[in-house]
N, C-alpha and C positions, 0 to 999 in steps of 0.2 A: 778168529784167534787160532793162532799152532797151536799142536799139542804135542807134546815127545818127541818135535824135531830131531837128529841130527843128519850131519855130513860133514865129509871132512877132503878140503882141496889139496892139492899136493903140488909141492914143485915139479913144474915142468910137465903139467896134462891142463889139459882143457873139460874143466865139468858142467855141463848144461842142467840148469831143475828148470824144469816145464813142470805142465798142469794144466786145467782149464782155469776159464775164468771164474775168478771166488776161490782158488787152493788156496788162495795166501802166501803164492810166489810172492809179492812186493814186498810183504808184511814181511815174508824170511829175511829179503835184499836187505830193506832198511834195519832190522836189527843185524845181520852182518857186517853191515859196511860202520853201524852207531849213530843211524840217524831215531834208531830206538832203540830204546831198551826192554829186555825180555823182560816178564813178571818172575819168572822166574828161570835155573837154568844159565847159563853166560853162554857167552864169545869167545873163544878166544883166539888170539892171533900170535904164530909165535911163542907162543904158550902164555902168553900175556892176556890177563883180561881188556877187551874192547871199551866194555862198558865204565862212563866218567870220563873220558877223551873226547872231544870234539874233532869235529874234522880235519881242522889242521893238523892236532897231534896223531891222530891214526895213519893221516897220509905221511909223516914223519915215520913213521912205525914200519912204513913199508905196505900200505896197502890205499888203493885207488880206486877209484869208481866214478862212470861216464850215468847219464842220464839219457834217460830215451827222447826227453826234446832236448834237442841242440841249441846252447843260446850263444850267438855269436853276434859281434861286432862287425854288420856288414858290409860296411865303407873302408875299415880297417884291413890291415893284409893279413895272408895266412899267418905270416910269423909275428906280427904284433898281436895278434890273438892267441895263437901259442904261447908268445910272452906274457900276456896280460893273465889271461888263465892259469898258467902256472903260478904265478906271483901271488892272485886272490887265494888260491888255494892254498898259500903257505902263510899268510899274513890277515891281521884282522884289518876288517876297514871297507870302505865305501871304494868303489872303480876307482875317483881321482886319486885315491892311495899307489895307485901305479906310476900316476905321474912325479910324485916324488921321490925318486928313487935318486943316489948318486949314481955319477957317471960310472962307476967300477963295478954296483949292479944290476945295472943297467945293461953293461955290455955282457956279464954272466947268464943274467936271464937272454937276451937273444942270441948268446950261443946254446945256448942249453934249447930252446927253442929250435933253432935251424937244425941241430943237430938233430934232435927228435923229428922234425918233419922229413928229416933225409930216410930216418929211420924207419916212417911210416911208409915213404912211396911218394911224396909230395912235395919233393923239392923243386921241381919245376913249375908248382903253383904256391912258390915260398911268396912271391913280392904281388900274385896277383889279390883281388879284392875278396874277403870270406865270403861276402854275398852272391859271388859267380859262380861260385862252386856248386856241383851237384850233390844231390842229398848225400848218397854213398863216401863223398870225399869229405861231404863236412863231419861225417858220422868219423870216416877217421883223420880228421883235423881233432877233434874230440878227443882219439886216441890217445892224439902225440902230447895234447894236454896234459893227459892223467899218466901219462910216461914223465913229464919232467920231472916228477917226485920222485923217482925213482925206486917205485915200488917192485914186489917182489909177488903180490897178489894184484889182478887187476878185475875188478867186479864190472860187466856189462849188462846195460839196462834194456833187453831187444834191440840189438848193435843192426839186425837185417831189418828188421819193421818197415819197410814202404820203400826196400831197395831193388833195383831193378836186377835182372840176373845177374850181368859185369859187376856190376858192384858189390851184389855178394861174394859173386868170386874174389875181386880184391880184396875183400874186408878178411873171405877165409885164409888166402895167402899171407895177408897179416900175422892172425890168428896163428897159424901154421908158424911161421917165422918166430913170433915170440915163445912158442911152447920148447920151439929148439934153443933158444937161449934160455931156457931154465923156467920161464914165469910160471906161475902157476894163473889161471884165468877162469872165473867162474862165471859163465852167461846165463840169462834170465830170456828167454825164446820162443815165440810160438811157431816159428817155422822151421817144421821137424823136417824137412827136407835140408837145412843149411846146419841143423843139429846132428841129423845121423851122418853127413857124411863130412863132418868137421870132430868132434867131440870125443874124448876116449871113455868118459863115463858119464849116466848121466843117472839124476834122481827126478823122479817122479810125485806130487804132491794132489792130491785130493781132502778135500774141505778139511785144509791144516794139518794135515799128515803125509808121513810119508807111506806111501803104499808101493813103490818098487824101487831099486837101486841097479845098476849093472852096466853091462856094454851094451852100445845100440844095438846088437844085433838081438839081445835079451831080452831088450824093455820092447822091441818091435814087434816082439811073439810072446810077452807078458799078458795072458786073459784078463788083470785087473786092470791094467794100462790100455788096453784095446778101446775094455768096458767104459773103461771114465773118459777117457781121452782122445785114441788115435781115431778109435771107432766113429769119432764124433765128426771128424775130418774126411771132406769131400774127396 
């Protein structure tokens, strides 16, 4: 369980909470994002409380979040998965809920879709198949998903987890790109290498608490952070 959480993301920075395993980084995620509710203490977003929303109305709200396994349709092409994913995410109902859509939005969601994958870097693999894709591009195929809402907060769930160098690079160039248009973006990471040299702040969590805040070059020469965490690392 947390105890005495806070943090607080800003337009237009990139903030990382790391921890080891068991801080209750997920625990944080999922009550941010309102896939739970704190016992006590709120959310809130916009100065709105999170909590009593389900996922559709928060992603309405302006705020987004990717999952650490990618679940893609992979016969389907990039931008029917981009389309499709945007769509569940806004509407209640089972996958063949996609298929009924009229023609007018029909063609809204796959421009909204093409245009986010232009957005990500992946328009050139807009029409091929999501299963061909390499991990790094489905990770941001995933992106451009949780772009069609048009949020304003984007919560990622260990966005680098089992990507090979090039693709973290592009995933940080991403990263990089959206912070200049304003997003505010909060990742969940345990590769401090793609943490320190992407992030403008980050918090640090040990068994449900926060035990540092600051810029990476702080939390890098932080004794309690060493102690619990970085120290731990080969």
């Amino acid at each position: 369980a947390n105890n005495n959480m806070s943090l607080t993301v800003k337009a237009g920075e990139i903030l990382a909470l790391i921890g080891p395993n068991g801080a209750g980084k997920s625990t944080m995620f999922n009550q941010l994002s309102g896939v739970d509710t704190p016992t006590s203490g709120e959310v809130l977003f916009l100065g709105k409380p999170v909590a009593g929303h389900d996922s559709r109305e928060i992603a309405r709200m302006g705020m987004s979040r990717t999952f650490q396994h990618v679940k893609l349709l992979p016969t389907m092409s990039v931008l029917e998965n981009v389309a499709i994913g945007a769509h569940l995410r806004s509407h209640k109902g089972v996958l063949s809920s996609a298929w009924r859509l009229d023609r007018q939005e029909e063609a809204r969601l796959l421009k909204e879709a093409a245009y986010q994958i232009e957005r990500v870097g992946l328009a050139e693999h807009m029409y091929d198949e999501a299963g061909s894709l390499a991990l790094g591009q489905q990770r941001i195929l995933e992106i451009a998903r949780a772009l069609c809402s048009d949020p304003c907060l984007l919560l990622l769930d260990e966005p680098a987890a089992g990507l090979r160098f090039k693709e973290k690079a592009a995933l940080g160039e991403l990263l990089k790109k959206l912070r200049a248009e304003g997003m505010a973006t909060l990742i969940v990471e345990h590769d401090m290498d793609f943490v320190m040299g992407l992030v403008d702040r980050i918090v640090v969590m040990e068994f449900g608490q926060k035990i540092a805040e600051g810029l990476p070059d702080e939390i890098q020469k932080n004794p309690a952070v060493l102690e619990a965490y970085l120290g731990g690392v080969d």
